[in-house]
MDTraj code that builds the backbone (N, CA, C; nanometers):
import mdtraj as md
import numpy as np

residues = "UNK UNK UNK UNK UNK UNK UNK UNK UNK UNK UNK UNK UNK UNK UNK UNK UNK UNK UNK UNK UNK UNK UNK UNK UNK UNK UNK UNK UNK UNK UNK UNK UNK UNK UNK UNK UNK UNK UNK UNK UNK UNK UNK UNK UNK UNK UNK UNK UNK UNK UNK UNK UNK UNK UNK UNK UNK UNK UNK UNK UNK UNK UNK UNK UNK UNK UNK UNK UNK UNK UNK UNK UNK UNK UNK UNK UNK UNK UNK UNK UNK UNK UNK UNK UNK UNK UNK UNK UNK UNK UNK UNK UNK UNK UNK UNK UNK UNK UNK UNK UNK UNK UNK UNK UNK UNK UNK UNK UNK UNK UNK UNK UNK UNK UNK UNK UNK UNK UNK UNK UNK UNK UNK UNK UNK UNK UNK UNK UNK UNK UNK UNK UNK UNK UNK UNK UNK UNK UNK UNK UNK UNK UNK UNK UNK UNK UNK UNK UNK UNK UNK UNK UNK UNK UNK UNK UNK UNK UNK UNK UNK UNK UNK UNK UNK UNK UNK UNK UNK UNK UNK UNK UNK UNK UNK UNK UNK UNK".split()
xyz = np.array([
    [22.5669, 4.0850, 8.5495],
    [22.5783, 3.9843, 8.6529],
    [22.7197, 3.9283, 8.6493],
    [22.7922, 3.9438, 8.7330],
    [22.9422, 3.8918, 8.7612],
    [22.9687, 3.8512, 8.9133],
    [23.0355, 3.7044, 8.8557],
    [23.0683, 3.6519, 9.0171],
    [23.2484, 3.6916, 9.0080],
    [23.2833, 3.7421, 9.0997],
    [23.4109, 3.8159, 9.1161],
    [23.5288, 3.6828, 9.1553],
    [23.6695, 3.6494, 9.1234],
    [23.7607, 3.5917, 9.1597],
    [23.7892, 3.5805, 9.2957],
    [23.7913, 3.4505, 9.3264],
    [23.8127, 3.4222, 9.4614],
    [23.9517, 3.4650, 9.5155],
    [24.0168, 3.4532, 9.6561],
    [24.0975, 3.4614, 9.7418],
    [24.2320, 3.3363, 9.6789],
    [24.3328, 3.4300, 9.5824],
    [24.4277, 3.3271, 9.5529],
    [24.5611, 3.2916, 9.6839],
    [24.5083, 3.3485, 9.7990],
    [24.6405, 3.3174, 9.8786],
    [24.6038, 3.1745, 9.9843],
    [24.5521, 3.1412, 9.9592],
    [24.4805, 3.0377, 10.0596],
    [24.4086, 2.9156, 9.9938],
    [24.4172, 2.7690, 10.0332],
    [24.3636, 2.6719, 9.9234],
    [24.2080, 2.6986, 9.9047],
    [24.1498, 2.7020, 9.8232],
    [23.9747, 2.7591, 9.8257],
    [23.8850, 2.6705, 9.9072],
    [23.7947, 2.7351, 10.0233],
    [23.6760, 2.6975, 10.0366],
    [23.5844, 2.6988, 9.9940],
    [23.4486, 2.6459, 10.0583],
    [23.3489, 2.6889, 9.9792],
    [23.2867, 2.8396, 9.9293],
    [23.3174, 2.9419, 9.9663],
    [23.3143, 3.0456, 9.9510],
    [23.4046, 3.0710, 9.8465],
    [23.4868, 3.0669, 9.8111],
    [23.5910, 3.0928, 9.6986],
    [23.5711, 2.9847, 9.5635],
    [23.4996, 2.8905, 9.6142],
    [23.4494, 2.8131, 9.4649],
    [23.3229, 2.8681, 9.4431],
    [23.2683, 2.9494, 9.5135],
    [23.1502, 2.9866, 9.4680],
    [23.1853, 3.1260, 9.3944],
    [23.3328, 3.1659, 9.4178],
    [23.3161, 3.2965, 9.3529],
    [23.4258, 3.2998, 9.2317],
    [23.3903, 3.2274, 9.1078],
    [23.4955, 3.1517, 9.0163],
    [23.4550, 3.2954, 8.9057],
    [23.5328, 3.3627, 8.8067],
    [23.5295, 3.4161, 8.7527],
    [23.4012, 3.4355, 8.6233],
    [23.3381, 3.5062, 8.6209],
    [23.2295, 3.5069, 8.5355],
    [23.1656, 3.6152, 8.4761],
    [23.0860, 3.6518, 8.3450],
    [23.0242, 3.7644, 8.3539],
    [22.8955, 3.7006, 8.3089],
    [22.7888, 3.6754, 8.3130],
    [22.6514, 3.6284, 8.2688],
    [22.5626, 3.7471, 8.1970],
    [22.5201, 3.7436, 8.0891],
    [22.4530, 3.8237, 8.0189],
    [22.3507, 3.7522, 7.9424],
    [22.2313, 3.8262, 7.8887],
    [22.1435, 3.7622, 7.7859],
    [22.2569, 3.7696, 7.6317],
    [22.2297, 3.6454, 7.5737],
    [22.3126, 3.6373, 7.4456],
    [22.2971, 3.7277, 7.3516],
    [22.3417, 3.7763, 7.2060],
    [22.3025, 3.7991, 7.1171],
    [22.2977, 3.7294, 6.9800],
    [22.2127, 3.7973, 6.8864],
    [22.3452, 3.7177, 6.7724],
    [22.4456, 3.7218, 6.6920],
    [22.5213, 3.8090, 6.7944],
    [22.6589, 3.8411, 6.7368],
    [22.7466, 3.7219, 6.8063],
    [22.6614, 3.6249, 6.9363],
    [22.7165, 3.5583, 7.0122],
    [22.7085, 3.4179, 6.9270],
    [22.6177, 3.3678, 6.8705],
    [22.6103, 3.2836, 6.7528],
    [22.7083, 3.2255, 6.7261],
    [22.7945, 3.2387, 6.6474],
    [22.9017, 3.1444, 6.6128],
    [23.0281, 3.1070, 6.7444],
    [23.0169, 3.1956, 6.8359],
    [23.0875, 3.1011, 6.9733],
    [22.9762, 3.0110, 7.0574],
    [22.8405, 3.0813, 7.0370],
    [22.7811, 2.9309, 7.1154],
    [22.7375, 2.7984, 7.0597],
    [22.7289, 2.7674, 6.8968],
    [22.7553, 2.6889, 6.8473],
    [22.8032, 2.5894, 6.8696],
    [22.9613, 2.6218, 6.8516],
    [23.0502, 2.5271, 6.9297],
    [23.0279, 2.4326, 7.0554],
    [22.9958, 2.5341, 7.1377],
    [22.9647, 2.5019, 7.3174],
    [22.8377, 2.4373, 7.3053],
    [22.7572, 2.4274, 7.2376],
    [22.6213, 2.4107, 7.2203],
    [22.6763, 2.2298, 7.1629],
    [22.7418, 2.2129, 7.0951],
    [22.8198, 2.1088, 6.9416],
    [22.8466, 1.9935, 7.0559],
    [22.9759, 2.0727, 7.1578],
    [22.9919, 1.9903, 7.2721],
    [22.9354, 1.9212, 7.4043],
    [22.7870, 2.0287, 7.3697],
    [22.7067, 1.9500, 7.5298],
    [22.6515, 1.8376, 7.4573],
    [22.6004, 1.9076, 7.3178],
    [22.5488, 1.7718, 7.2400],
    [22.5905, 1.6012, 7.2250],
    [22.7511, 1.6888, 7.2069],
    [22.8343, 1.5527, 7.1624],
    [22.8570, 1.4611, 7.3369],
    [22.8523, 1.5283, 7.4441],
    [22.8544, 1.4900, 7.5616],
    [22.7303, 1.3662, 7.5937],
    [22.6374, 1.4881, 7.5975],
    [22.4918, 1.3788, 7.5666],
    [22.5189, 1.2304, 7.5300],
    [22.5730, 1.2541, 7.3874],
    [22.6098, 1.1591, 7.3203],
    [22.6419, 0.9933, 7.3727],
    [22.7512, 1.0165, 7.4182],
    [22.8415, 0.9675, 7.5234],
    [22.7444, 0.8666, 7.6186],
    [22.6449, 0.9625, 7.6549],
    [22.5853, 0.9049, 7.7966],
    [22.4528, 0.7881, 7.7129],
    [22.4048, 0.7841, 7.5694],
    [22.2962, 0.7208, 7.5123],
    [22.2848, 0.7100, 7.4010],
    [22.3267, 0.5943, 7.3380],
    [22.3567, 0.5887, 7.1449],
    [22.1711, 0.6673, 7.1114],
    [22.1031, 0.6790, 7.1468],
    [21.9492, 0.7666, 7.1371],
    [22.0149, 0.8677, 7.0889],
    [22.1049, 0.9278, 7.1854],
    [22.1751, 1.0448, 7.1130],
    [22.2619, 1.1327, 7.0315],
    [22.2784, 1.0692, 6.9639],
    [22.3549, 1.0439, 6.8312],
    [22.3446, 1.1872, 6.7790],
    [22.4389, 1.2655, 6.7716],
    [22.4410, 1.3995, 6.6951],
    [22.4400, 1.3652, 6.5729],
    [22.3167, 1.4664, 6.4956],
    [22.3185, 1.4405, 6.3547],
    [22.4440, 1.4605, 6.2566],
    [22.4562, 1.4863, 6.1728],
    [22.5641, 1.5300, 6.0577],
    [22.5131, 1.7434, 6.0015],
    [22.4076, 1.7300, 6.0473],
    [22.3469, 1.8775, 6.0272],
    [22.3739, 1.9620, 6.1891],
    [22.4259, 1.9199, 6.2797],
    [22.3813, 1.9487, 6.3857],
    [22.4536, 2.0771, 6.4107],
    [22.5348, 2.1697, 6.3263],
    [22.5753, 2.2830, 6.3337],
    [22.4683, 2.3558, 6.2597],
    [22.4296, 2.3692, 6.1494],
    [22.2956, 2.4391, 6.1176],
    [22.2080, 2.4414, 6.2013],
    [22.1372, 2.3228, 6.2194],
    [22.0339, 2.3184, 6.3417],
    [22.0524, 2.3507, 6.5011],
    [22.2168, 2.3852, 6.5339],
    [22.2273, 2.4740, 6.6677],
    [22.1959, 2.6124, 6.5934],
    [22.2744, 2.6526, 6.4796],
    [22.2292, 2.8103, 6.4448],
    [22.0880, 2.8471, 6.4635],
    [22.0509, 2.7788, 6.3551],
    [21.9039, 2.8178, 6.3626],
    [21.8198, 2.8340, 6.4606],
    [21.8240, 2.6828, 6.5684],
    [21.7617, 2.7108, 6.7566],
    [21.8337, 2.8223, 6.7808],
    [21.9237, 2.8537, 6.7913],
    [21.9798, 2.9857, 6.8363],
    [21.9398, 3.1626, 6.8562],
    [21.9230, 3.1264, 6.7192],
    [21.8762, 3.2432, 6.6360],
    [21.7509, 3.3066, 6.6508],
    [21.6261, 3.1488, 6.6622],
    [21.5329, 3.1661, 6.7105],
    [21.5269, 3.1934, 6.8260],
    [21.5708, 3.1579, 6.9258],
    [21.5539, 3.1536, 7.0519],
    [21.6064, 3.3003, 7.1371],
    [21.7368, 3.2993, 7.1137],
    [21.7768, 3.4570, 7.1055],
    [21.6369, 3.5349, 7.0953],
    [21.5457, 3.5451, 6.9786],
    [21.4761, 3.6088, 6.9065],
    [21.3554, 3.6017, 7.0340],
    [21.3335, 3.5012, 7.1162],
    [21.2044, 3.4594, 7.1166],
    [21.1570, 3.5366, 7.2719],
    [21.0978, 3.5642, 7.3087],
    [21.0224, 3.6542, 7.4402],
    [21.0606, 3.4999, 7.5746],
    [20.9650, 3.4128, 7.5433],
    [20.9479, 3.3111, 7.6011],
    [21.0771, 3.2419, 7.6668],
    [21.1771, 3.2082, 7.5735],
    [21.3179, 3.1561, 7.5777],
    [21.4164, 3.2646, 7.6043],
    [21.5305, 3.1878, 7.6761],
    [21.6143, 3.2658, 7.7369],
    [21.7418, 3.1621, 7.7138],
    [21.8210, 3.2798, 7.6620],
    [22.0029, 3.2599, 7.6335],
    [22.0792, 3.3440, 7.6702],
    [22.1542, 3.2804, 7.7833],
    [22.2084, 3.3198, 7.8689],
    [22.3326, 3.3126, 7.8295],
    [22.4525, 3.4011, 7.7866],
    [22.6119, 3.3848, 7.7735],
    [22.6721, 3.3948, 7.8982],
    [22.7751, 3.3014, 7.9263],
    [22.8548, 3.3134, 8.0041],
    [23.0189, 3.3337, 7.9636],
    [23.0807, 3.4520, 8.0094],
    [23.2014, 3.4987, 7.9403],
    [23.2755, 3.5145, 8.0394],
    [23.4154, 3.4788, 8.0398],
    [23.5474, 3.4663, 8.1637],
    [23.5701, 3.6495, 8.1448],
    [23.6052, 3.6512, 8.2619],
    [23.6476, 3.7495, 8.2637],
    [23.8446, 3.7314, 8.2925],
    [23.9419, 3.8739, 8.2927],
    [24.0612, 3.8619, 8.3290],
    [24.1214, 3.8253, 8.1846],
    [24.2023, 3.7064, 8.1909],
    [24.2260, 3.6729, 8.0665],
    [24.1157, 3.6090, 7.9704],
    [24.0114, 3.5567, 8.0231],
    [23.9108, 3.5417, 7.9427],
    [23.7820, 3.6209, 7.8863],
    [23.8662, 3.7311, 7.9647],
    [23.7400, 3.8429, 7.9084],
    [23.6484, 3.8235, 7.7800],
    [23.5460, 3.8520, 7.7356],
    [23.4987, 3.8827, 7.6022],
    [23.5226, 3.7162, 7.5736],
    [23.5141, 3.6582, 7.5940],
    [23.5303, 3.4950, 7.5883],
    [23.4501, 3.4157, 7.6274],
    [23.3383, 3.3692, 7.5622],
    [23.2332, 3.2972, 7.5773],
    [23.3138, 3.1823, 7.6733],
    [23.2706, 3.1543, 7.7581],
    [23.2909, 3.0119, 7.8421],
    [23.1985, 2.9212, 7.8819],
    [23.0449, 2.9579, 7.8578],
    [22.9152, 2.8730, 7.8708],
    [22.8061, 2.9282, 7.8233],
    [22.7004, 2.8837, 7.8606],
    [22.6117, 2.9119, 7.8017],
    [22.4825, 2.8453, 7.8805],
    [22.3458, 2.9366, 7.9166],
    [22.2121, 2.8741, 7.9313],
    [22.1220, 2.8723, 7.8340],
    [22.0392, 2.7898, 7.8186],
    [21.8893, 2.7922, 7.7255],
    [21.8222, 2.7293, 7.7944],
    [21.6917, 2.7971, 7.7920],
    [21.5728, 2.7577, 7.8481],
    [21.4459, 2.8231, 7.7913],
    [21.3105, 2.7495, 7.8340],
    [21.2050, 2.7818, 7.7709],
    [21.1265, 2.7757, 7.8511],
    [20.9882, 2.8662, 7.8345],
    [20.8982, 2.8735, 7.9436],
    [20.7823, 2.8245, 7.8620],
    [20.7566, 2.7174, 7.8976],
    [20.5822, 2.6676, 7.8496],
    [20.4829, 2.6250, 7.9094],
    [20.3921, 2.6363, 7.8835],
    [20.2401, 2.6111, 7.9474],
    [20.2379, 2.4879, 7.9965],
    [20.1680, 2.4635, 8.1260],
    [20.0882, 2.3143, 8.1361],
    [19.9548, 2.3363, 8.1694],
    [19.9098, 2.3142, 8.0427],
    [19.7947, 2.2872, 8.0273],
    [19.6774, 2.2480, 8.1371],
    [19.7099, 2.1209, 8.2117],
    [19.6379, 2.0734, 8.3112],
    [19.7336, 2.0877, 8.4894],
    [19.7790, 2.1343, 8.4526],
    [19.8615, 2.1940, 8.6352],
    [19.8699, 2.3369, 8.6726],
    [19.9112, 2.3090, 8.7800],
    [19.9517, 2.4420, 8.8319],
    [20.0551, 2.4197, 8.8704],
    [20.1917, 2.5345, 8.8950],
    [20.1170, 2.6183, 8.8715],
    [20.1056, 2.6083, 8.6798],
    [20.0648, 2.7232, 8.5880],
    [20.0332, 2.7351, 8.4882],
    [20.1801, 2.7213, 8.4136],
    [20.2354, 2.7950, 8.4582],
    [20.3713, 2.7816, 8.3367],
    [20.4927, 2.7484, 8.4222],
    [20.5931, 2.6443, 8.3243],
    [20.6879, 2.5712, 8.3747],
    [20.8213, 2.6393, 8.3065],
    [20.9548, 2.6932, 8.3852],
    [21.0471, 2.6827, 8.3464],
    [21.1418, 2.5770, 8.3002],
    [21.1952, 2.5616, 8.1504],
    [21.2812, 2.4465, 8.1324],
    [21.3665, 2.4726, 8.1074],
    [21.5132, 2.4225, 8.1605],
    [21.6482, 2.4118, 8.1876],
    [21.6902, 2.3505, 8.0437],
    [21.6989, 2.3653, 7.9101],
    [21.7186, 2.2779, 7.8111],
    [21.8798, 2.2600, 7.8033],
    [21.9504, 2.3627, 7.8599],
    [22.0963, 2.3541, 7.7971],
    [22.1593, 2.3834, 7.9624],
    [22.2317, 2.3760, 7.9825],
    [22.3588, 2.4388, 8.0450],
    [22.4720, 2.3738, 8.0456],
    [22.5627, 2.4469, 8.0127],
    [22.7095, 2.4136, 7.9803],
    [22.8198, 2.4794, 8.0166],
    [22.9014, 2.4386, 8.0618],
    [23.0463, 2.5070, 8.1140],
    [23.1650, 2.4565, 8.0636],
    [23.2548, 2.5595, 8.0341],
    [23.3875, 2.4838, 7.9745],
    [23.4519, 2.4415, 8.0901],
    [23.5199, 2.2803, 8.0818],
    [23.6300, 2.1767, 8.2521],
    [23.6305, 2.2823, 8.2894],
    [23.6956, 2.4154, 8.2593],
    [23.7660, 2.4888, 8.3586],
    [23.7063, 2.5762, 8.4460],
    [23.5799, 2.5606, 8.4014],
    [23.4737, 2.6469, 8.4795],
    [23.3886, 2.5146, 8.5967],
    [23.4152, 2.4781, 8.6016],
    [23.3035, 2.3693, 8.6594],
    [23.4407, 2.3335, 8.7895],
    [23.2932, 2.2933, 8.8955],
    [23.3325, 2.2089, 9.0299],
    [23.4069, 2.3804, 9.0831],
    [23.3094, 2.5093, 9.0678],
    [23.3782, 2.5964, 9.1407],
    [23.2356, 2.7145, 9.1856],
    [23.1359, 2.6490, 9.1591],
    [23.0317, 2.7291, 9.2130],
    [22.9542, 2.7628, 9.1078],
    [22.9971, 2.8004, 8.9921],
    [22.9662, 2.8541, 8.8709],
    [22.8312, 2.8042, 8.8714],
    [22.8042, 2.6919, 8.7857],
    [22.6850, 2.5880, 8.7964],
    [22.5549, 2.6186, 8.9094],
    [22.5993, 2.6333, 8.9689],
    [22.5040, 2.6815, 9.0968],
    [22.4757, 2.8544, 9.0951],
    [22.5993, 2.9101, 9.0697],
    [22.5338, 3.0697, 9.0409],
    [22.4342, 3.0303, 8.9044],
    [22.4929, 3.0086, 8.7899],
    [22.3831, 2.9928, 8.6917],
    [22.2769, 2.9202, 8.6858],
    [22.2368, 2.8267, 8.8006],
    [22.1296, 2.7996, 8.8271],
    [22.0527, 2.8900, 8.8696],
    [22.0950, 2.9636, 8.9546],
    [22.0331, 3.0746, 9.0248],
    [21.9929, 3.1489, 8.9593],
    [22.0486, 3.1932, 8.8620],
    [22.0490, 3.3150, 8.7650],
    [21.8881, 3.2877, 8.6207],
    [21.9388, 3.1669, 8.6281],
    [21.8361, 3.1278, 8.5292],
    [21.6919, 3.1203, 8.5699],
    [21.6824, 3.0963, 8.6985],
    [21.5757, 3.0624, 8.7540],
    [21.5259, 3.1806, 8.8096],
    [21.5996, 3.2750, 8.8372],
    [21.5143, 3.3876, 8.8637],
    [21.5038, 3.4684, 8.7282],
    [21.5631, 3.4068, 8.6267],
    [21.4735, 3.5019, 8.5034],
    [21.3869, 3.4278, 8.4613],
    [21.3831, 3.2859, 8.4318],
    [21.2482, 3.2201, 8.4735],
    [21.1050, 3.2855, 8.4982],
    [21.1814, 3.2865, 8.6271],
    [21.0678, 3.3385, 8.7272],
    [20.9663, 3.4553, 8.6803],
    [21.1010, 3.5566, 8.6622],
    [21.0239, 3.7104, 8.6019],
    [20.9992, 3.6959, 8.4176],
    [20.9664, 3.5740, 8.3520],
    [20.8863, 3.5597, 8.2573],
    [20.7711, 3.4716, 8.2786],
    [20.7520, 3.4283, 8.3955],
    [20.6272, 3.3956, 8.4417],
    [20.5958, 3.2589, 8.4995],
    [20.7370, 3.1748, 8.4949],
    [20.7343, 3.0539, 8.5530],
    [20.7008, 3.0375, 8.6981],
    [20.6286, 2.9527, 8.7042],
    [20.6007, 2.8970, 8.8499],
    [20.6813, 2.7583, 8.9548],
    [20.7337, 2.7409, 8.8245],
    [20.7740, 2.6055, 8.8506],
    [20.9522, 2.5732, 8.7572],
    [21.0627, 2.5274, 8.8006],
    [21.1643, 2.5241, 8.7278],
    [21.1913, 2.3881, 8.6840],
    [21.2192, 2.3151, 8.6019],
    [21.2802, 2.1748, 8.5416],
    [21.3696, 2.1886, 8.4865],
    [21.4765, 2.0598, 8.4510],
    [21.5629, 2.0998, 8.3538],
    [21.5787, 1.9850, 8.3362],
    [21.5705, 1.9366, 8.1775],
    [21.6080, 1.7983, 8.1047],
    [21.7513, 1.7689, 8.0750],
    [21.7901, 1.6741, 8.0783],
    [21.8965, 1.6299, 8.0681],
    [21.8759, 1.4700, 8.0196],
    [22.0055, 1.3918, 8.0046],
    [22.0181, 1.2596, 7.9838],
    [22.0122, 1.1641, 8.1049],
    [21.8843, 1.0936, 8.1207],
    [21.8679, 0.9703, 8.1806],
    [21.9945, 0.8995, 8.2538],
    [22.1150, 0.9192, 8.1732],
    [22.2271, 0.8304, 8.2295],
    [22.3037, 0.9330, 8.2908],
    [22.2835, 1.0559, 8.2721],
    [22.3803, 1.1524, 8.3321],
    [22.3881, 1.1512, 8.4539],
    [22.4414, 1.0768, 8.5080],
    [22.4171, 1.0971, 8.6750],
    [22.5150, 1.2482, 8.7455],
    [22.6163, 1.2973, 8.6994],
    [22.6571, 1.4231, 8.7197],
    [22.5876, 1.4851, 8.7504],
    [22.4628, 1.5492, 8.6279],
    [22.3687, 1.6535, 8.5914],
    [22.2510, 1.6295, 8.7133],
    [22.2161, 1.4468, 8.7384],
    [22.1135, 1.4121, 8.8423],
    [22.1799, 1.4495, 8.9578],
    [22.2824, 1.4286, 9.0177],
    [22.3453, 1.4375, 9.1762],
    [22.3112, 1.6101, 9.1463],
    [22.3765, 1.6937, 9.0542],
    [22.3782, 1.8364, 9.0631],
    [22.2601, 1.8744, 9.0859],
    [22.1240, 1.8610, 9.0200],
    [22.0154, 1.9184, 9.0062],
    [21.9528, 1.8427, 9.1903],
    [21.9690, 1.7311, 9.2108],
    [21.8736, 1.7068, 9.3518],
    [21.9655, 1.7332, 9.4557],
    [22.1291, 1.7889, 9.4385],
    [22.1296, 1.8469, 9.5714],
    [22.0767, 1.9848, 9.5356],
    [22.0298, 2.0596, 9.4510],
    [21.9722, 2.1911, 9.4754],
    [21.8208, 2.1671, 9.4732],
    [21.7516, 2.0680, 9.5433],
    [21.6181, 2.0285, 9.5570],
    [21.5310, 1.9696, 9.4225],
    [21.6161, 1.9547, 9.2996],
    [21.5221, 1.9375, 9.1958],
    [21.4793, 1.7438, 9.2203],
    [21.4100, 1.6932, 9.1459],
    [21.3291, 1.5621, 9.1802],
    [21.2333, 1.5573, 9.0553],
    [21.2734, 1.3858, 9.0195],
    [21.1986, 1.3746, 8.8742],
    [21.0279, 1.3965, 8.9308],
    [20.9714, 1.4547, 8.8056],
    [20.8626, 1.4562, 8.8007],
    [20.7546, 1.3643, 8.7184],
    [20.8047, 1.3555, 8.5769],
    [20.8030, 1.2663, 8.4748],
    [20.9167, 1.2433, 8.4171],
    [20.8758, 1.1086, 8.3340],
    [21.0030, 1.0380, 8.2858],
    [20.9736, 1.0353, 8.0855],
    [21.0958, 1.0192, 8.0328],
    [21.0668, 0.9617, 7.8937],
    [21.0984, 0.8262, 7.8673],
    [21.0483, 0.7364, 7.8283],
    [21.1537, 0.6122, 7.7639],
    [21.1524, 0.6063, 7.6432],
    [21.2146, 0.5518, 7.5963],
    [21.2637, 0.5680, 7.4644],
    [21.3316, 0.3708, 7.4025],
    [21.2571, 0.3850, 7.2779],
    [21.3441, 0.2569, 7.2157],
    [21.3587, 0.3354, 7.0793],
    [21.4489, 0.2612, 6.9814],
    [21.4971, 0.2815, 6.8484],
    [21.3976, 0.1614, 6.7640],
    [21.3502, 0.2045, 6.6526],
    [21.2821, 0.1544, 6.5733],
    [21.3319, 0.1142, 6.4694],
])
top = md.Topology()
chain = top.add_chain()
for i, resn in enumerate(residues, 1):
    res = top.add_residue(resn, chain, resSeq=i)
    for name in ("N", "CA", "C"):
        top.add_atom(name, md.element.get_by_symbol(name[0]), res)
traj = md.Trajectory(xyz[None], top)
């Protein structure tokens, strides 16, 4: 899956931010120690938006390990995103997501959006929106009926992004510190 380089002779429209350099693949774990990192920084972003979210002091082990598993897992899906040109072979983002049951709805199984991340230089050029796309139709063909994706309460970025592509809270969490 590759979105091809836009038209450099002309200032970009929407058509040319939609076609920002990319190659999208399922991860491996040879991909592991570059998504770490990228994984380190959505965390530490989070962060930012809710002292709730406080990155631990372990929180590089415990990206390996989700990783590793998840990579591993039928259900979950890790998605690499790598520049192409000079960024060839160059991790530049990354998806995770998980497909789980609801128990009492339909439809039966829900796609969840747990991660997505782009390095500044990838973002505000379409990217985000192809990998929405992308995720959601593999979603789909592991059996989801339905797509979500969690994020931080205060993120309003991540909220404007997700409801102009039709998404809309469904349930909420609140949260206090004890």
């Amino acid at each position: 899956m590759t979105v091809e380089e836009g038209s450099a002779s002309s200032p970009p429209g929407p058509a040319e931010r939609a076609a920002a350099p990319l190659h999208l693949r399922p991860a491996t774990a040879a991909d592991i120690p570059s998504l770490v990192p990228l994984l380190l920084r959505l965390k530490r972003l989070n962060e930012e938006f809710d002292p709730l979210l406080r990155v631990r002091d372990d929180a590089p082990q415990q990206a390996r390990a989700i990783l590793e598993s998840q990579i591993a897992d039928p259900k979950a899906l890790v998605l690499a995103a790598e520049g192409v040109g000079p960024d060839r072979d160059k991790l530049v983002g990354f998806v995770r997501a998980i497909v789980r049951e609801r128990p009492f709805y339909t439809p039966e199984f829900e796609g969840v959006i747990v991660d997505i991340y782009l390095l500044p230089l990838y973002r505000r050029r379409g990217v985000g929106e192809y990998l929405l796309r992308e995720v959601s139709s593999a979603l789909k063909a592991k059996g989801a009926g339905v797509v979500t994706a969690e994020f931080p309460a205060q993120n309003e970025i991540a909220s404007r992004f997700y409801a102009k592509r039709g998404f809309r809270p469904i349930t909420l969490i609140h949260a206090r510190s004890l």
